[in-house]
N, C-alpha and C positions, 0 to 999 in steps of 0.2 A: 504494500500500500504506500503511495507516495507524500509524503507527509506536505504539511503547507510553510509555505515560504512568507516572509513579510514584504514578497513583493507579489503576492495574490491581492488582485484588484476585492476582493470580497474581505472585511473582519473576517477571522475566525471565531469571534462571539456571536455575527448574524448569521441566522438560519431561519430559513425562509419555510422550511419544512419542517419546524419546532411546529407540533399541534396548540391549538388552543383550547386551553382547559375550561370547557362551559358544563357549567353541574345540569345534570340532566339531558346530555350531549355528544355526541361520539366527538372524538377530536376533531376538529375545525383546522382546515389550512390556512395559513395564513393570507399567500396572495386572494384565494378564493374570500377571503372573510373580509379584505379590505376591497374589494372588489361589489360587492355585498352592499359595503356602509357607501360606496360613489356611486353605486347602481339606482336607490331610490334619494340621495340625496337633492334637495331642491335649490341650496348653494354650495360655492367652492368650500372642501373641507380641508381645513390645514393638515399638514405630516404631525403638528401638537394634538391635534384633535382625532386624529384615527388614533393615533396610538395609545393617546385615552381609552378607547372607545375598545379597540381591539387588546389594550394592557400588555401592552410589546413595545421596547424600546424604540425610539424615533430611527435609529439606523437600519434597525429588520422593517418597520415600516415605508420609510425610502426605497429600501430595494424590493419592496414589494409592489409598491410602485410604477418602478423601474421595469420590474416584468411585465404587469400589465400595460403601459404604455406600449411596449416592444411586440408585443401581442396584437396587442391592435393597430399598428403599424405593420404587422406581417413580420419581422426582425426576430432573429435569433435572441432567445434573451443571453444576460450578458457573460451568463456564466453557463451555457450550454452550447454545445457542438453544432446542437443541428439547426437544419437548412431553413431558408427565409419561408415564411408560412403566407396567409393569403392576408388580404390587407383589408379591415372591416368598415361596414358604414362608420362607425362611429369612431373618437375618437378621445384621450385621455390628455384635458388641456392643465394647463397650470396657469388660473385666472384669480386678482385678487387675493396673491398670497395662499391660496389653495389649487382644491383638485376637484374636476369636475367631466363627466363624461358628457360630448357634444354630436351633434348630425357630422359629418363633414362637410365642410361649404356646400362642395357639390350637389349635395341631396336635400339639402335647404328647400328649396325648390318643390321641389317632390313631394316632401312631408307637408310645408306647408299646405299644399293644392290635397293632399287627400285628407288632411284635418280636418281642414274646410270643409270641405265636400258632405265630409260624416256629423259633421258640427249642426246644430237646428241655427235659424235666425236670430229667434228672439234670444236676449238675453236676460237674464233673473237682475232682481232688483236690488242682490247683492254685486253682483258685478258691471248693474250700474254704477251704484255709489262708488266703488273702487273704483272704478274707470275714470269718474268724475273726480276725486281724489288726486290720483296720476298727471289726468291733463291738465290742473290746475298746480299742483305742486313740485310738477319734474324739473329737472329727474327728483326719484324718492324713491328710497327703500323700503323693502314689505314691512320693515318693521314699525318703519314711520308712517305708512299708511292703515297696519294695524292699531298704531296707536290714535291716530287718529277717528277711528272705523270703531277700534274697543272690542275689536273681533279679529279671531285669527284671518287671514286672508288667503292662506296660500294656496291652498286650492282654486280660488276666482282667481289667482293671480296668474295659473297655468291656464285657467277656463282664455281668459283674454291673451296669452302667450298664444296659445293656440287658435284662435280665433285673429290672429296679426294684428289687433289694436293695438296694443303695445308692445316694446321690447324691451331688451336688456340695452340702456345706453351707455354705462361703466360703471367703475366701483369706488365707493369710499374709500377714501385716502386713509381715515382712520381708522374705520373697522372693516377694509374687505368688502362688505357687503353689496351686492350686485344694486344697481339701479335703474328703475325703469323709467323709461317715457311713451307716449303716442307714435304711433306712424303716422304716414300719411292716408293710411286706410282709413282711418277714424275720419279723416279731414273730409275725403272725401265721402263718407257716411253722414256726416252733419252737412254736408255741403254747403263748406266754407274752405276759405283758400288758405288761412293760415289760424293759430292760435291764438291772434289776437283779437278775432270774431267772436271769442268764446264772450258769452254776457258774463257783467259782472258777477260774483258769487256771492256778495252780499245781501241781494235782495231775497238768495234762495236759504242762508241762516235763519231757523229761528230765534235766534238769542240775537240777532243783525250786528254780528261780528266781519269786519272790513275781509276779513280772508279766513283760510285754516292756521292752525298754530301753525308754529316755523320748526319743533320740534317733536 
């Protein structure tokens, strides 16, 4: 057996194939387990926060990472022989100081058009209000629009992701957090030409406060 050298690109303390001890559980693999926690996530999860999450050092979480990214790129991962694999819809980004699985550009397109398609017209009267929220406050993040709402959102918030009124437009400098605005879809649904058509939003408070809080 060929023992390891300190010039192996991998620690000798990380191992990716250490199971994960869940009571009530057969042993959990690790890439499989963080793979898992990006698969229903609805924002970028930090390498601090999976490996909270999964209770595995930040280094075995990197390379667990590292594999899957390599994986979905079709790429040999970095510590196996074999041959380049196929290359997936999706893809494994590093956005906002996290990690988060995305369409590839290319298919962008695609998915949006069959969303739609399966999506009904009308919208519920929670993803109005959100909606109204968004266009008046963007960009804003779910969290600030739940706080202003006093309801979780994130569900309405994929209802309109998916529906193309709005998008992700960047992220919080401070906390990461993805931020959304309108498209031009909306515009042209209200049919108006820009967002400064939208009426003022003081007449529609009832407390007849000048805007929403700022926080």
């Amino acid at each position: 057996m060929t023992s390891k050298t300190t010039d192996d690109p991998v620690d000798a303390e990380v191992s990716v194939s250490t199971p994960l001890d869940v009571p009530g559980q057969p042993p959990l693999d690790l890439d499989r387990a963080v793979e898992a926690i990006l698969f229903i996530a609805d924002e970028p999860q930090s390498v601090v926060q999976i490996a909270a999450g999964v209770g595995r050092p930040v280094a075995e979480v990197r390379l667990a990472i590292e594999h899957l990214r390599a994986d979905c790129d079709g790429e040999p991962a970095i510590d196996s022989a074999s041959g380049r694999g196929i290359q997936r819809a999706f893809e494994l980004r590093e956005v906002g100081g996290g990690w988060r699985y995305y369409v590839r550009p290319i298919y962008d397109q695609l998915v949006a058009d069959v969303v739609c398609a399966q999506s009904s017209s009308r919208l519920s009267q929670a993803a109005l209000e959100t909606l109204s929220v968004i266009a008046y406050k963007q960009p804003v993040s779910r969290s600030q629009v739940a706080s202003i709402r006093a309801v979780n959102v994130d569900g309405v918030v994929r209802t309109l992701l998916s529906r193309g009124l709005v998008a992700e437009v960047d992220t919080d400098s401070e906390t990461g957090a993805i931020r959304y605005g309108t498209t031009p879809l909306l515009l042209t649904s209200l049919g108006i030409n820009s967002l400064d058509e939208l009426p003022p939003i003081s007449p529609l408070l009832d407390d007849g406060r000048a805007g929403f809080p700022d926080d």
